[in-house]
C-alpha positions in Angstrom: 34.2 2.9 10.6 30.5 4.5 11.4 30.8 6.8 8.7 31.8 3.6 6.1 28.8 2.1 7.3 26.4 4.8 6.7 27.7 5.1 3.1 27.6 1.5 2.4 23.9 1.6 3.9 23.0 4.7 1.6 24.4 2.9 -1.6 22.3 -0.2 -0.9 19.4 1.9 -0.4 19.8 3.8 -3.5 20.8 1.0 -5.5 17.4 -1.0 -4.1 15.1 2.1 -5.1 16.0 2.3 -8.4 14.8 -1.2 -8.8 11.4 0.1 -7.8 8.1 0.2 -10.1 5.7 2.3 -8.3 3.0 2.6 -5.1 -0.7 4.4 -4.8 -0.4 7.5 -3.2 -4.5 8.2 -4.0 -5.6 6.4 -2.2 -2.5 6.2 0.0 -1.1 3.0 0.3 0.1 1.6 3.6 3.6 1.9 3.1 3.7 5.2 1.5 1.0 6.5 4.8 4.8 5.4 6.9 7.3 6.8 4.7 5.6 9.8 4.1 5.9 10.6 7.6 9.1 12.0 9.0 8.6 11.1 12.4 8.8 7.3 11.5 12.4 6.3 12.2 13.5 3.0 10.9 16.7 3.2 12.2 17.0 3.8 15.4 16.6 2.4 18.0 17.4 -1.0 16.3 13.7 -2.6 17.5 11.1 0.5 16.0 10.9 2.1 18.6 11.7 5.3 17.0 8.4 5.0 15.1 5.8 7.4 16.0 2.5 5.7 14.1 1.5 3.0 15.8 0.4 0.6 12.6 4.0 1.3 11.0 5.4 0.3 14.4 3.3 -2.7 14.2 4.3 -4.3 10.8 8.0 -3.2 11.5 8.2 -4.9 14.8 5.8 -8.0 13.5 9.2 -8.7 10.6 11.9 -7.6 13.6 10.2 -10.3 15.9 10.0 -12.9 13.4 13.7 -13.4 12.7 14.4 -12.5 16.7 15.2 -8.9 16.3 16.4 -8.3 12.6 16.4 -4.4 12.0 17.5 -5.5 8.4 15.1 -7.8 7.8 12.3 -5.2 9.1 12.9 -1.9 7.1 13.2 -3.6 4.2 9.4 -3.4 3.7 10.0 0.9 4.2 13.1 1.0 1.8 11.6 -1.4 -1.0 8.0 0.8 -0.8 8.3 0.8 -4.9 8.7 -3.0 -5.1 5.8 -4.8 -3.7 5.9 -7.2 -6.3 5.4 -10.8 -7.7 6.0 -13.1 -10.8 2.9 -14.3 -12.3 4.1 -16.0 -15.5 0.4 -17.8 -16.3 -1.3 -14.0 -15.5 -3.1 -15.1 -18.9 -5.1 -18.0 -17.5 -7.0 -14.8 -15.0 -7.4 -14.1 -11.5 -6.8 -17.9 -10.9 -3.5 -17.8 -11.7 -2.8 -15.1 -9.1 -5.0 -16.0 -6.1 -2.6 -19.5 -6.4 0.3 -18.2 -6.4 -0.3 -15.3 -3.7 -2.7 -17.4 -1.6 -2.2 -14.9 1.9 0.0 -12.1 2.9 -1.7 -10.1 -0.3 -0.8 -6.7 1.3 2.6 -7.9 1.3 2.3 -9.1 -2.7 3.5 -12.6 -1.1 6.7 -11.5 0.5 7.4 -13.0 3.2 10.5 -14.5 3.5 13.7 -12.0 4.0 16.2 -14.3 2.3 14.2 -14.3 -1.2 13.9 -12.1 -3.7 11.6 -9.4 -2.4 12.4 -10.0 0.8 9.8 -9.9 4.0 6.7 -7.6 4.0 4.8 -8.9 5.8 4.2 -6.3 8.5 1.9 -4.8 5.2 -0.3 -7.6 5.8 -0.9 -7.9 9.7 -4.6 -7.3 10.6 -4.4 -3.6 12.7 -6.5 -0.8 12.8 -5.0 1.0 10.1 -5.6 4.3 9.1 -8.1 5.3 6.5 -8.8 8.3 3.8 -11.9 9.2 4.0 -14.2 8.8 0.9 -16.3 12.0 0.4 -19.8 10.3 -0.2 -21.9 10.1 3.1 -25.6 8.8 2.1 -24.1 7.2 -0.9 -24.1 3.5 -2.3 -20.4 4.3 -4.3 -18.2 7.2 -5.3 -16.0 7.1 -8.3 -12.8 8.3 -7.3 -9.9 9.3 -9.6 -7.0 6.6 -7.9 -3.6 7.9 -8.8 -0.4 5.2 -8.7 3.3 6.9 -9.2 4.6 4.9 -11.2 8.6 5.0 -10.5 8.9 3.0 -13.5 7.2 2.8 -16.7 5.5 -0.3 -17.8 3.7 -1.1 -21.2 1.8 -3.5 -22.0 -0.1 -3.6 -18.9 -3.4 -4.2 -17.3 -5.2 -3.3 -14.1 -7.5 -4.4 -11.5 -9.2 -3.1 -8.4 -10.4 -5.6 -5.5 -12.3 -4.4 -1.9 -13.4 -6.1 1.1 -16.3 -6.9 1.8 -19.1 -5.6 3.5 -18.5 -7.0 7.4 -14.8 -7.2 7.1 -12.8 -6.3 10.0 -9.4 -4.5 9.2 -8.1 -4.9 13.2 -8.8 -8.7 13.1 -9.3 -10.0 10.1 -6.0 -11.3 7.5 -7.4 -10.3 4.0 -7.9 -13.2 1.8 -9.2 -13.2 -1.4 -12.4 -15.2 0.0 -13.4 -11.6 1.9 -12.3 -9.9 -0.9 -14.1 -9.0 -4.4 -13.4 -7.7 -8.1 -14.8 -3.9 -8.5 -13.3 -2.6 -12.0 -11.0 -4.1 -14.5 -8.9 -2.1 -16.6 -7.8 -5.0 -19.3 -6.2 -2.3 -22.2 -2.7 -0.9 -21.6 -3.1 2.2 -19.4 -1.1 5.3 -20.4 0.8 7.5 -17.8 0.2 11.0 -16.7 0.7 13.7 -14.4 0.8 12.8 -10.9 -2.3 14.5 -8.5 -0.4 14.7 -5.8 3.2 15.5 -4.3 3.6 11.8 -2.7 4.9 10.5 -6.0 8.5 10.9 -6.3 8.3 11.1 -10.3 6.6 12.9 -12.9 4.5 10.0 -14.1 1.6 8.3 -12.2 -1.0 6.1 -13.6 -4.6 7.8 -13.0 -8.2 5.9 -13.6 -11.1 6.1 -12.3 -12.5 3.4 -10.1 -15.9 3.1 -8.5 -15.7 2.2 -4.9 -18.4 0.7 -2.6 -19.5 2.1 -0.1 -18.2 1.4 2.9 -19.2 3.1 6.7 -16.6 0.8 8.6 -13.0 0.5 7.4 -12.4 -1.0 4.6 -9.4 -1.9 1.9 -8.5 -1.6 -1.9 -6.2 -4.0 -3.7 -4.5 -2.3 -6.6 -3.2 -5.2 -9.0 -0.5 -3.6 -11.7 0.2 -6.6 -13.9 2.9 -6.5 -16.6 2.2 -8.5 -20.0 5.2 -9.7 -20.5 6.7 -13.5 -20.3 7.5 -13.0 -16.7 4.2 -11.7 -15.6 5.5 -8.8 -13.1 2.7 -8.0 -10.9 2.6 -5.5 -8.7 0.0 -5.0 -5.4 -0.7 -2.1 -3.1 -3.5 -2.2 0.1 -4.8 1.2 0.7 -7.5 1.9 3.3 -10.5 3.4 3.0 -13.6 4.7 4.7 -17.1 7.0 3.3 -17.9 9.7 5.7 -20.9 10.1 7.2 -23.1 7.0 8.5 -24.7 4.0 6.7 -28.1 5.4 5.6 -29.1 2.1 5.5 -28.6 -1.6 7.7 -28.4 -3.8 4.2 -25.4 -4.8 3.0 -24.9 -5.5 -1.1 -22.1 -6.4 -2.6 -20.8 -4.6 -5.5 -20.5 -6.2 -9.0 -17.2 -5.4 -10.8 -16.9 -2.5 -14.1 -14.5 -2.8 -17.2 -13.7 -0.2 -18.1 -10.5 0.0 -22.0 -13.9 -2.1 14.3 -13.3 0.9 12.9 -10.1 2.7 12.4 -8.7 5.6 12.4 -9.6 7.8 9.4 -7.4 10.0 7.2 -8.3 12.9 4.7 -5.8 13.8 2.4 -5.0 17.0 0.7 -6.2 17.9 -2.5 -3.0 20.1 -2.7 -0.3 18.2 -1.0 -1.5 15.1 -0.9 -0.7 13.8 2.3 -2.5 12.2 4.8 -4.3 14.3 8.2 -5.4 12.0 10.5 -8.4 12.6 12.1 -8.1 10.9 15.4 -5.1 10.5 17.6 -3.7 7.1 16.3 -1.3 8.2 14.1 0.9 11.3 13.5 1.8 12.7 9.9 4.1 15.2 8.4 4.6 16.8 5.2 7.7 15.3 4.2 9.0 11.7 3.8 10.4 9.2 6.1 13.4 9.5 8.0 15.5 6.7 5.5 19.2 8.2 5.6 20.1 6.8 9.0 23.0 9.8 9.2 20.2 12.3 9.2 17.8 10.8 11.9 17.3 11.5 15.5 17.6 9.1 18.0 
């Protein structure tokens, strides 16, 4: 009877994945930073416990709590890590259209109900100090940065957008809300595909642009927004965290204005080979290959 359940399990998985569009992996996106760790085991025991990062613990036992210990309800937000998605039929009308119809819970691209399509992700979206890569540009004002989204499917028409906190936010208190949020690049021309930068996408296409990021000295956050042109407005968000080395050379904060273009945390450098994530303080542990998600293969 175990063994029929693990199969059934695996199908579903499968069969969820392959509904999947895609996820940043530079910089890395809060639910790729828990699957791409091996020590992160969403299946047993039941309540997360088996999970060795603290802020993946967090968001998984946040969901589990929520519908009085739902395993189910909890990994979804692991399994579906290329879905983190929402309709936006009216996308044309602008950012309007999107900040009302995903008011809160942006990390979480709105989902957070486990018996709707999308299911409950919430835990994305629950202030903690998450992890961070570090940024490369101590002294500076902004970096450009080449971001890098696998995309597991391919989507055309499409247009992008980049948003960050702002200066003052507080990742380990603060729910992100588009009021502490602001517009940094727009991409408004259908983006073309390449070759991924790093090994954290699972496919051999990734959408890579450049995107000039403020400078931030205390943790901060990017919002990726993938929208589809298309009648149903697919629209896909990712959070990734980010931090510049180094110290604030100055005690002025500016806010950035946006480019078209056709408590701190704990901080994170990633590989320019592997791409995956090294923490550089104890909050978090990571591992060069993915999460455990076949429950048959994990350790209690």
């Amino acid at each position: 009877m175990l063994k029929l359940v693990l199969v059934a399990t695996i199908l579903s998985l499968t069969i969820i994945q392959v509904s999947g569009h895609g996820y940043l992996t530079y910089p890395i996106s809060r639910q790729i930073r828990c699957t791409s760790n091996n020590q992160n085991s969403i299946w047993w025991p039941e309540n997360g416990d088996g999970i060795k990062d603290p802020q993946c613990k967090a968001a998984f036992q946040y969901v589990y709590n929520k519908y009085g210990g739902s395993a189910d309800a909890a990994r979804y937000q692991f399994v579906q890590k290329n879905e983190y998605s929402i309709n936006i039929p009216d996308y044309a009308q602008g950012p309007s259209a999107m900040k009302a119809r995903l008011p809160k819970s942006i990390c979480s691209a709105g989902a957070v109900n486990k018996d709707v399509l999308f299911g409950d992700k919430s835990g994305m979206s629950i202030p903690y100090p998450w992890p961070a890569t570090i940024i490369d540009g101590a002294g500076a004002g902004s970096k450009t940065i080449n971001i890098s989204f696998c995309a597991t499917a391919v989507h055309a028409p499409n247009q992008w957008s980049f948003y960050v906190t702002k200066p003052g936010f507080n990742v380990a208190t603060q729910e992100i809300t588009w009021d502490n949020l602001e517009l940094i690049q727009n991409y408004p021309t259908t983006q073309v595909p390449s070759t991924p930068t790093n090994n954290l996408c699972e496919t051999s296409n990734a959408y890579n642009m450049a995107v000039t990021l403020p400078a931030r000295y205390t943790n901060a956050v990017l919002v990726s927004v993938w929208q589809r042109v298309d009648p149903v407005g697919e629209c896909f968000i990712n959070c990734a965290d980010y931090v510049f080395s180094g110290s604030n050379p100055t005690t002025s904060s500016t806010s950035s204005k946006p480019t078209t273009s056709s408590t701190t945390a704990a901080a994170t450098t990633v590989s320019s080979t592997t791409g995956r994530p090294t923490n550089t303080t104890t909050s978090s542990t990571s591992s060069t290959t993915g999460t455990c998600m076949c429950p048959c293969a994990c350790s209690a």
